[in-house]
Backbone as XML, in Angstrom:
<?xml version="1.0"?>
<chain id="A" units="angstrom">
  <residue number="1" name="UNK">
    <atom name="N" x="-21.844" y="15.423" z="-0.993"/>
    <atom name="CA" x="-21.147" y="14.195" z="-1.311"/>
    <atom name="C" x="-21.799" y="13.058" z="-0.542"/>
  </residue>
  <residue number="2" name="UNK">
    <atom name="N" x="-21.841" y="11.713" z="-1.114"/>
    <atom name="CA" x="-22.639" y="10.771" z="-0.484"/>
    <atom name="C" x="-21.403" y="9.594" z="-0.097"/>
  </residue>
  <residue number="3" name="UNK">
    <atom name="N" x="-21.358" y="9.025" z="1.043"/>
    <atom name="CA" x="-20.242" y="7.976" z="1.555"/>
    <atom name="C" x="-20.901" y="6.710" z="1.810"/>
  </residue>
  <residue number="4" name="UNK">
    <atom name="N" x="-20.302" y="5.926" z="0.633"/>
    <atom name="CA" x="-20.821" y="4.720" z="0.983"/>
    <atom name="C" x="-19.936" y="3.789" z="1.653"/>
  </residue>
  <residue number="5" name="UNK">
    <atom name="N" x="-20.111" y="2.931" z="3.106"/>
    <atom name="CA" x="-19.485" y="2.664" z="3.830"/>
    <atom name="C" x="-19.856" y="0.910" z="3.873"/>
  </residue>
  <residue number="6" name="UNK">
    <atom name="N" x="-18.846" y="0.364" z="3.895"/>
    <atom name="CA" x="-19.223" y="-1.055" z="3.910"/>
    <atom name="C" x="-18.226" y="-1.864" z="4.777"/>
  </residue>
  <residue number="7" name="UNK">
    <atom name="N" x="-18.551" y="-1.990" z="6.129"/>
    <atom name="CA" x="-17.652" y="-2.549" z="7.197"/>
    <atom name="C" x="-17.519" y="-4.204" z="6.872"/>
  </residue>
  <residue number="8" name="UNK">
    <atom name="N" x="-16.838" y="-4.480" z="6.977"/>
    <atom name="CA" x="-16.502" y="-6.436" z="6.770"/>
    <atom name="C" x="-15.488" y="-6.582" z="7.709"/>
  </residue>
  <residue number="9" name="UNK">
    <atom name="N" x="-16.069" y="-7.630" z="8.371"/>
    <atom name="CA" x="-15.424" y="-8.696" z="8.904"/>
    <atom name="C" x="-14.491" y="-9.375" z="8.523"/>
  </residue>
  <residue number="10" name="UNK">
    <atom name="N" x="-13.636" y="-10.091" z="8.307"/>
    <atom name="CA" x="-12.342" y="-10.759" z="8.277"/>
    <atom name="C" x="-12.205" y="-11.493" z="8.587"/>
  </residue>
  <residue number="11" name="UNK">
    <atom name="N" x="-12.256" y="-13.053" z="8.495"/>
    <atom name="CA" x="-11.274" y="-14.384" z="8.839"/>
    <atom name="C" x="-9.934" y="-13.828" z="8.893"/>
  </residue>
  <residue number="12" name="UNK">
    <atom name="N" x="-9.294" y="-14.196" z="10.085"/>
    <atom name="CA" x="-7.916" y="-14.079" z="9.941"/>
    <atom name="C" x="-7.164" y="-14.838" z="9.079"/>
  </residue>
  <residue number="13" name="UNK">
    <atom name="N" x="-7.541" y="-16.295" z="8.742"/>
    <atom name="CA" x="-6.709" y="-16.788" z="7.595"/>
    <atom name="C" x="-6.962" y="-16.188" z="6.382"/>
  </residue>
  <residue number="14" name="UNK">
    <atom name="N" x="-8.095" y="-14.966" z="5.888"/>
    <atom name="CA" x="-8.338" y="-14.345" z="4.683"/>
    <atom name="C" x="-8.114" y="-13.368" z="4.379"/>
  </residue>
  <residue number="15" name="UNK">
    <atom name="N" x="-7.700" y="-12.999" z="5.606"/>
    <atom name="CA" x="-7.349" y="-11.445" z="6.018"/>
    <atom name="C" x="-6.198" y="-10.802" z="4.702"/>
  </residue>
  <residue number="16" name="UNK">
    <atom name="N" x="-5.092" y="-11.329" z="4.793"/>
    <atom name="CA" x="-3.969" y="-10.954" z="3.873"/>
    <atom name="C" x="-4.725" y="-11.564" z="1.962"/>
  </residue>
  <residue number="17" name="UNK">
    <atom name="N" x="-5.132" y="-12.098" z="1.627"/>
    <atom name="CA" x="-5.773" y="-12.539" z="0.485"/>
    <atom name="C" x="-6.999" y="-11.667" z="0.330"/>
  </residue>
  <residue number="18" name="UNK">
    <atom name="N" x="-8.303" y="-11.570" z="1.143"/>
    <atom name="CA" x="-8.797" y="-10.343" z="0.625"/>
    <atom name="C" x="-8.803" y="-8.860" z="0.741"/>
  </residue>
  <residue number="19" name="UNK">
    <atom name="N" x="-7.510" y="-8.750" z="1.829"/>
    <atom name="CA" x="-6.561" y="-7.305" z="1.517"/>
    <atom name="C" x="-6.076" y="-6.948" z="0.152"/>
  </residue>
  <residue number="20" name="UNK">
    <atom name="N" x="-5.579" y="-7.882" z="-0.329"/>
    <atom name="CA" x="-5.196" y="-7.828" z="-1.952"/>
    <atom name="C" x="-5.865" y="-7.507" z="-2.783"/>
  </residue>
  <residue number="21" name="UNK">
    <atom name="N" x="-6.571" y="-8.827" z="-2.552"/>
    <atom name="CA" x="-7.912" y="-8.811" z="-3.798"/>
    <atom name="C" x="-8.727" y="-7.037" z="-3.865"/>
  </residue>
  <residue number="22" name="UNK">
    <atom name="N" x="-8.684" y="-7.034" z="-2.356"/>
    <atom name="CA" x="-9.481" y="-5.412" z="-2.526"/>
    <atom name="C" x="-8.672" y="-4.335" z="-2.713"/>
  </residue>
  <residue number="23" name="UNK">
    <atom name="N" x="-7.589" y="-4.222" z="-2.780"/>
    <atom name="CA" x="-6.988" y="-3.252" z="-3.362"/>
    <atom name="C" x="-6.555" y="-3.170" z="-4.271"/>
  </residue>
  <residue number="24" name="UNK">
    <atom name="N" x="-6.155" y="-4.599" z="-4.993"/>
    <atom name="CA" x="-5.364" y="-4.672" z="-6.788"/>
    <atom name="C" x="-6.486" y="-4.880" z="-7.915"/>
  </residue>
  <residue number="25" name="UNK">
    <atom name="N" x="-7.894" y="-5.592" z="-7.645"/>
    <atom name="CA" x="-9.244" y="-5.681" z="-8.251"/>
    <atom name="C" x="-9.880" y="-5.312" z="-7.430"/>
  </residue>
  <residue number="26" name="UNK">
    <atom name="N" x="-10.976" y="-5.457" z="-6.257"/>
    <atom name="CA" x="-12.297" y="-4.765" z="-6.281"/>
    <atom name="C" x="-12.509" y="-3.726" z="-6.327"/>
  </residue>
  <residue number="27" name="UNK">
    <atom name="N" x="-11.753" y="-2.847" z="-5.477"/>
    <atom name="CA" x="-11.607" y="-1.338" z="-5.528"/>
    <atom name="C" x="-11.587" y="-0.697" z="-7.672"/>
  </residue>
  <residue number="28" name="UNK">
    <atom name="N" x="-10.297" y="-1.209" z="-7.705"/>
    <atom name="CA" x="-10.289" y="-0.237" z="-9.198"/>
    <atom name="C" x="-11.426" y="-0.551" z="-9.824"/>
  </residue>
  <residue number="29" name="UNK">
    <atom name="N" x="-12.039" y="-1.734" z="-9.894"/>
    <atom name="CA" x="-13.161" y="-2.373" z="-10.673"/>
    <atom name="C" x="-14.359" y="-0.963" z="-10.074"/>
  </residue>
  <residue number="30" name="UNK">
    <atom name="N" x="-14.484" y="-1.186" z="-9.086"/>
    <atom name="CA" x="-15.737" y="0.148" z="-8.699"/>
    <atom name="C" x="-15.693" y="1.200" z="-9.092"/>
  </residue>
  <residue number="31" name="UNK">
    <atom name="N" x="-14.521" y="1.380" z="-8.679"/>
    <atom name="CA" x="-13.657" y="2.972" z="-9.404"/>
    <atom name="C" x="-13.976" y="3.044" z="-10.895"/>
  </residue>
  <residue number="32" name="UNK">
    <atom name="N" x="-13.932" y="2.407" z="-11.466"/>
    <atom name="CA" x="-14.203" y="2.243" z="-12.956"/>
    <atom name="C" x="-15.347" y="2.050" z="-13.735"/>
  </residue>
  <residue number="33" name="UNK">
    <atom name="N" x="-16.526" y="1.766" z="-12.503"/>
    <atom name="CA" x="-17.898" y="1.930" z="-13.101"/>
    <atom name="C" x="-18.090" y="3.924" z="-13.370"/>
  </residue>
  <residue number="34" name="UNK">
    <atom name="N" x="-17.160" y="4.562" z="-12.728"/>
    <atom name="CA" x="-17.942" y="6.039" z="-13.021"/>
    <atom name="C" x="-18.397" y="6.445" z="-12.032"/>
  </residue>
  <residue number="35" name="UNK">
    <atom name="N" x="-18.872" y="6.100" z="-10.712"/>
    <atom name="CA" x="-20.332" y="6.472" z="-10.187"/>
    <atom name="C" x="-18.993" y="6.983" z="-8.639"/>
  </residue>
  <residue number="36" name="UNK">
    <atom name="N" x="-17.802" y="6.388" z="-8.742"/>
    <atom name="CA" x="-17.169" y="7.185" z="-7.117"/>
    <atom name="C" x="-15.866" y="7.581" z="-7.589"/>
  </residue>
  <residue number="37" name="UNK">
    <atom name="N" x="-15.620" y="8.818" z="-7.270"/>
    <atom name="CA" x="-14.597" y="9.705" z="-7.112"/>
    <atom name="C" x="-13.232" y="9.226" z="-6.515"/>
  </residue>
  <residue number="38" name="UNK">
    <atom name="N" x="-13.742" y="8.554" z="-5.443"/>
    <atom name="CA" x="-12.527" y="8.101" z="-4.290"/>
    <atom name="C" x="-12.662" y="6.519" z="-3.482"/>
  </residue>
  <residue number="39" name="UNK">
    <atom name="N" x="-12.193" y="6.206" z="-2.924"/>
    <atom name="CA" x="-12.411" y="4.859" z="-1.892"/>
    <atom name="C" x="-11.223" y="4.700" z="-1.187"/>
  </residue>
  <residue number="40" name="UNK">
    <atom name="N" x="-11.652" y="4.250" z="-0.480"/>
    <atom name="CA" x="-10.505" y="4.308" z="0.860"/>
    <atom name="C" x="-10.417" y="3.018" z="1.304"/>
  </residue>
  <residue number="41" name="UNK">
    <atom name="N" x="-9.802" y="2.218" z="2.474"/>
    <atom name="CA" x="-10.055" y="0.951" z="3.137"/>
    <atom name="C" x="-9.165" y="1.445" z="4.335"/>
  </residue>
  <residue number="42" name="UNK">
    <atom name="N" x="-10.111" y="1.057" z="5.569"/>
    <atom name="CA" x="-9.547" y="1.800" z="6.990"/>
    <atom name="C" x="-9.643" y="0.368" z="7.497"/>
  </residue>
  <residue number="43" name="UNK">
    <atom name="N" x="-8.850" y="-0.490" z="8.559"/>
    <atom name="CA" x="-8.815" y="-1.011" z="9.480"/>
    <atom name="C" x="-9.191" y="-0.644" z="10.796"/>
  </residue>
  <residue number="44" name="UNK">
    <atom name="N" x="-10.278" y="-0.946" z="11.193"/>
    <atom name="CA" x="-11.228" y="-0.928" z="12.449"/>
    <atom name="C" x="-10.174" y="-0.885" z="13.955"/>
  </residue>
  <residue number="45" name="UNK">
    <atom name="N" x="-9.724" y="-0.357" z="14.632"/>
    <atom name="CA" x="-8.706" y="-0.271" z="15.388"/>
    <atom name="C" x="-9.686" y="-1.017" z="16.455"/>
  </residue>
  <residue number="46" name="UNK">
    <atom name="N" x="-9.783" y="-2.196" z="16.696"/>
    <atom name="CA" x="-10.387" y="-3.015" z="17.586"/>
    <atom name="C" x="-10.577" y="-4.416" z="17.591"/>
  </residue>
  <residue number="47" name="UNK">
    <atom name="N" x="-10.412" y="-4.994" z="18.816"/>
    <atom name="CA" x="-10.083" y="-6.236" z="18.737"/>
    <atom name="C" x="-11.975" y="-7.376" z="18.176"/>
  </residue>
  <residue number="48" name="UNK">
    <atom name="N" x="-11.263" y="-8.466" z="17.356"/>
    <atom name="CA" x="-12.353" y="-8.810" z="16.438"/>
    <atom name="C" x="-12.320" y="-10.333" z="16.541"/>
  </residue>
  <residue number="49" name="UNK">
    <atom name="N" x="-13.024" y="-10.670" z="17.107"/>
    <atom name="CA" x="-12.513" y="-12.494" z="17.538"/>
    <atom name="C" x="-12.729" y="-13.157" z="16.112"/>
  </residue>
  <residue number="50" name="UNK">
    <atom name="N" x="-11.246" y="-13.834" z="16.237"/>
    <atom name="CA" x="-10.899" y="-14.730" z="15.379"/>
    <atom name="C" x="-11.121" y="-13.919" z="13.395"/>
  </residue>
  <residue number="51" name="UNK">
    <atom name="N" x="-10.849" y="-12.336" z="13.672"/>
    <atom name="CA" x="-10.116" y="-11.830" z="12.394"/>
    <atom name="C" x="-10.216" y="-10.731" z="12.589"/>
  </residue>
  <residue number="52" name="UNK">
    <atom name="N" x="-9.905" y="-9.384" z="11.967"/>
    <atom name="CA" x="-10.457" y="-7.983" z="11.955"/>
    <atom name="C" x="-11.442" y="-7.737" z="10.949"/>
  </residue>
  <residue number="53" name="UNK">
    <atom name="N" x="-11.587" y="-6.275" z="11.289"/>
    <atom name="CA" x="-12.801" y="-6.080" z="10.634"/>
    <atom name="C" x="-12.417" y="-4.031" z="9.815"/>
  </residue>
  <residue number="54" name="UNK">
    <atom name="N" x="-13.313" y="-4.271" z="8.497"/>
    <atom name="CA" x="-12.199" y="-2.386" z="8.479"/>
    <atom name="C" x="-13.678" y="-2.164" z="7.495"/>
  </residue>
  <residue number="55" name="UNK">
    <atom name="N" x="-13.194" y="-0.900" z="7.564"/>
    <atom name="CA" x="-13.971" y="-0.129" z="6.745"/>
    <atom name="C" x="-13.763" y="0.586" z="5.568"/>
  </residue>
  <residue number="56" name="UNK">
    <atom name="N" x="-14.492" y="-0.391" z="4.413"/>
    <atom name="CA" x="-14.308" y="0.171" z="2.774"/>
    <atom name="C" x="-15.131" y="1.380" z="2.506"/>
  </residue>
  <residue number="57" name="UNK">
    <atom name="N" x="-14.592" y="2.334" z="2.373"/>
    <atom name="CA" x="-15.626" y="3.521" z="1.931"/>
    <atom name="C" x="-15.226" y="4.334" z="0.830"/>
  </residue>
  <residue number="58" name="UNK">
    <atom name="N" x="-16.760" y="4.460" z="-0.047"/>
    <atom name="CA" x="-16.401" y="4.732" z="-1.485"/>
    <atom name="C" x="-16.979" y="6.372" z="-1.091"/>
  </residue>
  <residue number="59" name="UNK">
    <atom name="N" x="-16.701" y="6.842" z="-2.322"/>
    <atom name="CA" x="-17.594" y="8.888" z="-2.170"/>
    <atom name="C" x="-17.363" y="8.860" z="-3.815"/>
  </residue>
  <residue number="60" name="UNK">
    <atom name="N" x="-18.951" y="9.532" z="-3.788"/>
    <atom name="CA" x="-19.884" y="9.885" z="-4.821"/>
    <atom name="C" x="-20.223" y="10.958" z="-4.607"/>
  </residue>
  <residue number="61" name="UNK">
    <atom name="N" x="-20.282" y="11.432" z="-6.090"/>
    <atom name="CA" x="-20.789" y="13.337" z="-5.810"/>
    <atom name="C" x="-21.791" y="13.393" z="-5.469"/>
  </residue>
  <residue number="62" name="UNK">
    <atom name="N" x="-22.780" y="12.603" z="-5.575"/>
    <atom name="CA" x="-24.739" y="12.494" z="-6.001"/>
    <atom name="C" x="-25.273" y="11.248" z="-5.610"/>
  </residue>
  <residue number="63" name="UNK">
    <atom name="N" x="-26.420" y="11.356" z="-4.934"/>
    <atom name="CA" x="-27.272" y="10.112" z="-4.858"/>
    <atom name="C" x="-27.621" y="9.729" z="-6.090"/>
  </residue>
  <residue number="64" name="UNK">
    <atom name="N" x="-27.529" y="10.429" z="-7.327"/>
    <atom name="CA" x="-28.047" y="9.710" z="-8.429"/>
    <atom name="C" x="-26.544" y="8.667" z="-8.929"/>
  </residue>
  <residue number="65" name="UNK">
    <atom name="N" x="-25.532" y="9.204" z="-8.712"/>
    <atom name="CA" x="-24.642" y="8.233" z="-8.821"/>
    <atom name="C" x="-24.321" y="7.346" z="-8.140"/>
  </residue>
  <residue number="66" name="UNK">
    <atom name="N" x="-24.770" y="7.329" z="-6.517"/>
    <atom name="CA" x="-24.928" y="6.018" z="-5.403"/>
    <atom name="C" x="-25.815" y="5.393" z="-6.095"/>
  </residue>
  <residue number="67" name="UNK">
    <atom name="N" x="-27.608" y="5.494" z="-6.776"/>
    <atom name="CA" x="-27.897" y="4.763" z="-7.325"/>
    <atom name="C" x="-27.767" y="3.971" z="-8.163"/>
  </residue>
  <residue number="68" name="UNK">
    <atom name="N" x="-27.406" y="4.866" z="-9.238"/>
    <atom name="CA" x="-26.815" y="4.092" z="-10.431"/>
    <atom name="C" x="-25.756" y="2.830" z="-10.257"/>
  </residue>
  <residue number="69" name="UNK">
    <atom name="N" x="-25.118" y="3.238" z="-9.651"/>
    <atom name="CA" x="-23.840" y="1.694" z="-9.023"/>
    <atom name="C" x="-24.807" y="0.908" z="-9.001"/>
  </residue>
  <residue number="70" name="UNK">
    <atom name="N" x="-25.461" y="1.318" z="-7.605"/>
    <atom name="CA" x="-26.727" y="0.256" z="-6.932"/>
    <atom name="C" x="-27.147" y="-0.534" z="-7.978"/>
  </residue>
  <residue number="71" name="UNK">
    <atom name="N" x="-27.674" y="0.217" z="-9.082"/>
    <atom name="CA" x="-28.726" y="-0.484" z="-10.164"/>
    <atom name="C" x="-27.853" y="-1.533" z="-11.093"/>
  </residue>
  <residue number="72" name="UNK">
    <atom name="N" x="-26.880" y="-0.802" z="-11.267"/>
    <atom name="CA" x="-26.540" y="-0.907" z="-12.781"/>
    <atom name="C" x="-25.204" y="-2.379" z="-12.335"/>
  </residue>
  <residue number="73" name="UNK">
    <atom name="N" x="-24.344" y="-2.159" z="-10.993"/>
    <atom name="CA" x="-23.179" y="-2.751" z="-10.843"/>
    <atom name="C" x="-22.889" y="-3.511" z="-9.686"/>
  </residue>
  <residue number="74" name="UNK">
    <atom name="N" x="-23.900" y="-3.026" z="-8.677"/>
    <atom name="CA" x="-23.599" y="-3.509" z="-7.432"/>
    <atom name="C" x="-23.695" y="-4.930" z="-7.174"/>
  </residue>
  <residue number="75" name="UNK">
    <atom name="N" x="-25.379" y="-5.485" z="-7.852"/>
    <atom name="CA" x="-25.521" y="-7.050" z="-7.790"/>
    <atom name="C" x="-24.316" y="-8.038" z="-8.024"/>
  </residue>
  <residue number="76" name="UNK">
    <atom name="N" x="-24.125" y="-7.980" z="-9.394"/>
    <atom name="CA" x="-22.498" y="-8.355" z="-9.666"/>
    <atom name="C" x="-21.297" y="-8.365" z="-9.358"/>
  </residue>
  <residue number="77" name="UNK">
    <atom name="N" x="-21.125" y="-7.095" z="-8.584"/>
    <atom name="CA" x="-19.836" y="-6.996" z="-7.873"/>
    <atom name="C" x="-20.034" y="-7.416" z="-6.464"/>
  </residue>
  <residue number="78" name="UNK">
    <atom name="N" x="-21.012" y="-7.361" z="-5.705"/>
    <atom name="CA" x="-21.409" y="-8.378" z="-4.186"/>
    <atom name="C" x="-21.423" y="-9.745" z="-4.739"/>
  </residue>
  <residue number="79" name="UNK">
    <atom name="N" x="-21.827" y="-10.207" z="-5.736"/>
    <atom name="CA" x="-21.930" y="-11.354" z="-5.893"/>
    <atom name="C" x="-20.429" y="-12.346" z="-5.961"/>
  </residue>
  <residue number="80" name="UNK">
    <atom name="N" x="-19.513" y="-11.321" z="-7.013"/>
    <atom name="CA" x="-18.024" y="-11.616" z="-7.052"/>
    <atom name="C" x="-17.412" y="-11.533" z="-5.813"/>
  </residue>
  <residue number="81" name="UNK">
    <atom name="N" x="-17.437" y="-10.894" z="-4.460"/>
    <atom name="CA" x="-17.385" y="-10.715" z="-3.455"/>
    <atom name="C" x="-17.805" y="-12.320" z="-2.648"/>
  </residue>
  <residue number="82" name="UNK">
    <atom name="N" x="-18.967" y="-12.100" z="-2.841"/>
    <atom name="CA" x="-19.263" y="-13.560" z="-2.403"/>
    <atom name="C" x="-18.855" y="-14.682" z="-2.755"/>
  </residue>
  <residue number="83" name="UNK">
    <atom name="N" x="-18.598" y="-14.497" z="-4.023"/>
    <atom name="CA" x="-18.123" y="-16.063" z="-4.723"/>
    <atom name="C" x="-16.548" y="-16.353" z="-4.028"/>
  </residue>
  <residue number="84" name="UNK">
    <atom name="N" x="-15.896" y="-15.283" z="-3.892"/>
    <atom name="CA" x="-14.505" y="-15.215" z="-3.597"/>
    <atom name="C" x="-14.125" y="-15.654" z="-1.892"/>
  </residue>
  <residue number="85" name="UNK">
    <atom name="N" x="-15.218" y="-14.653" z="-1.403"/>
    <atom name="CA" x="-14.696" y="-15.212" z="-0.028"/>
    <atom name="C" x="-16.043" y="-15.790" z="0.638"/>
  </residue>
  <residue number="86" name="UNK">
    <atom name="N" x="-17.415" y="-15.913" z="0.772"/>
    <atom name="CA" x="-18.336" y="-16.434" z="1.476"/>
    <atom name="C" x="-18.433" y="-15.898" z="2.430"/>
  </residue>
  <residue number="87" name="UNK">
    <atom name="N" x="-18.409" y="-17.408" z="3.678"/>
    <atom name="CA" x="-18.749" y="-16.990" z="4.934"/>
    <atom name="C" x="-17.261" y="-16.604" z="5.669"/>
  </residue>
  <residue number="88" name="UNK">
    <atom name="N" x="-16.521" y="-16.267" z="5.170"/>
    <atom name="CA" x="-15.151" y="-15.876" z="5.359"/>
    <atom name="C" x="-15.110" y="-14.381" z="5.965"/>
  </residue>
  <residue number="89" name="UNK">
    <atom name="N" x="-16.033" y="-14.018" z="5.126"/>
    <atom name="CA" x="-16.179" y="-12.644" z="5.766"/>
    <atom name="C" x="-17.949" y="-12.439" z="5.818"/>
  </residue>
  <residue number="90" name="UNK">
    <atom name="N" x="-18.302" y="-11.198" z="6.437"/>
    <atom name="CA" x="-19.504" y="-10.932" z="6.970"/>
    <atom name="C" x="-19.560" y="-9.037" z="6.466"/>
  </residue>
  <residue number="91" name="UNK">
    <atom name="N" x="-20.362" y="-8.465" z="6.154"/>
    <atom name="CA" x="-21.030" y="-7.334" z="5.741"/>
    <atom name="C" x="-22.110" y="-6.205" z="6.141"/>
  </residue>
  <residue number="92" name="UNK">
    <atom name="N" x="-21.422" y="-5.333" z="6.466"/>
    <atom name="CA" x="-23.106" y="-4.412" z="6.683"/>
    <atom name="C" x="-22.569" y="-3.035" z="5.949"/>
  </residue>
  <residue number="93" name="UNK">
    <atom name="N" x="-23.792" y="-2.538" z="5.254"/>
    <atom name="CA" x="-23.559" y="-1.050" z="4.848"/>
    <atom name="C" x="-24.134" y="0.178" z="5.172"/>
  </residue>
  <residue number="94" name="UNK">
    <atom name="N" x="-23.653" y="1.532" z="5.150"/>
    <atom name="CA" x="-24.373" y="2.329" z="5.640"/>
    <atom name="C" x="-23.968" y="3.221" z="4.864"/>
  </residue>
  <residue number="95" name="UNK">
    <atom name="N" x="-25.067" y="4.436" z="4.330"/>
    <atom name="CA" x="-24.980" y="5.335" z="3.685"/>
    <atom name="C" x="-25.380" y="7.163" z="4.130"/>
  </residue>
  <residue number="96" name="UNK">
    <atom name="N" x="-24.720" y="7.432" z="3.950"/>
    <atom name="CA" x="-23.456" y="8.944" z="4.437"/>
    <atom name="C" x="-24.490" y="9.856" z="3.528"/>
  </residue>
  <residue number="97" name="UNK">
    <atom name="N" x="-24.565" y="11.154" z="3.871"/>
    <atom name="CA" x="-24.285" y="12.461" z="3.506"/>
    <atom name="C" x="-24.038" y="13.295" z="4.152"/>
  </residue>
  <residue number="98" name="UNK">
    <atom name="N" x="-22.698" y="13.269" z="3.430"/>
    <atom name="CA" x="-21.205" y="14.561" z="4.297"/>
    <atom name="C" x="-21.760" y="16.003" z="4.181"/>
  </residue>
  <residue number="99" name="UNK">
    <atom name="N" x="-22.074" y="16.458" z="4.767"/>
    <atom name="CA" x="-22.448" y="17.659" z="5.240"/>
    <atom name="C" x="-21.500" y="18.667" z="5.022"/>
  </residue>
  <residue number="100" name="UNK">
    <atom name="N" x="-20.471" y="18.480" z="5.658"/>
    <atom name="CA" x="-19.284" y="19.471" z="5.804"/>
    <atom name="C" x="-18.332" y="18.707" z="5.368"/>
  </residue>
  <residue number="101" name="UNK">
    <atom name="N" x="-16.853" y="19.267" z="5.231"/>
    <atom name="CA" x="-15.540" y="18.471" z="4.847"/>
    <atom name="C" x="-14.663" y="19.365" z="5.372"/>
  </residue>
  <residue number="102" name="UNK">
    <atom name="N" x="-13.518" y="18.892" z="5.957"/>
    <atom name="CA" x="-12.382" y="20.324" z="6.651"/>
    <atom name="C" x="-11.449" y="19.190" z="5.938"/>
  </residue>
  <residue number="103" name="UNK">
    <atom name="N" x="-10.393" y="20.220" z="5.878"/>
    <atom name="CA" x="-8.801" y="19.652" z="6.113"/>
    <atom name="C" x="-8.074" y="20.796" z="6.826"/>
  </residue>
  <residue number="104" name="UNK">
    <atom name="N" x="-6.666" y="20.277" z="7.231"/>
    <atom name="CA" x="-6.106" y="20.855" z="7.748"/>
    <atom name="C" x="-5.111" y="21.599" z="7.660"/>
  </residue>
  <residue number="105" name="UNK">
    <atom name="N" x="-5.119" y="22.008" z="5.890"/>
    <atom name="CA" x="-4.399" y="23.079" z="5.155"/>
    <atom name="C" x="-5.072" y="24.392" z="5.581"/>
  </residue>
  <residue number="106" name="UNK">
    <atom name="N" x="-5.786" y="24.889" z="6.357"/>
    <atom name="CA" x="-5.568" y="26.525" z="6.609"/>
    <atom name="C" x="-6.571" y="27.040" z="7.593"/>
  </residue>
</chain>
């Protein structure tokens, strides 16, 4: 499985507005290209001057389906990202392969 991880920064005045936005549109919108299974959004448990900062992470079965986003969806959807909030928020990504997976059913 491949984890694509995309930490952002936060204005605190944007904080509650692109909490929304990413959970009622950007998220399903990704979800809906095909290419990730799951996505999550974690809040960074640490102090973040002047907003927080969390971590969006999508999972894909295949690097051929991390690509494909890449190719086919990603430009457009960073770009809508950008148009929405700017320098409001800030970005870095990093890309995962989960090795192992536990839970704590048994």
């Amino acid at each position: 499985m491949i984890l694509y991880n995309v930490t952002v920064s936060v204005d605190a005045a944007s904080e509650k507005d692109w909490l929304q936005w990413m959970k009622e549109s950007h998220l399903p919108e990704i979800l809906a290209t095909g290419h990730f299974v799951e996505a999550k959004i974690a809040r960074i448990l640490a102090e973040e001057q002047g907003g927080k900062a969390y971590s969006v992470q999508y999972f894909a079965h295949s690097m051929e389906a991390y690509e494909a986003y890449e190719k086919d969806h990603a430009p457009r959807l960073r770009a809508d990202h950008q148009e929405k909030f700017g320098a409001r928020t800030a970005a870095f990504r990093t890309l995962l392969h989960v090795i192992h997976q536990a839970d704590g059913q048994g």
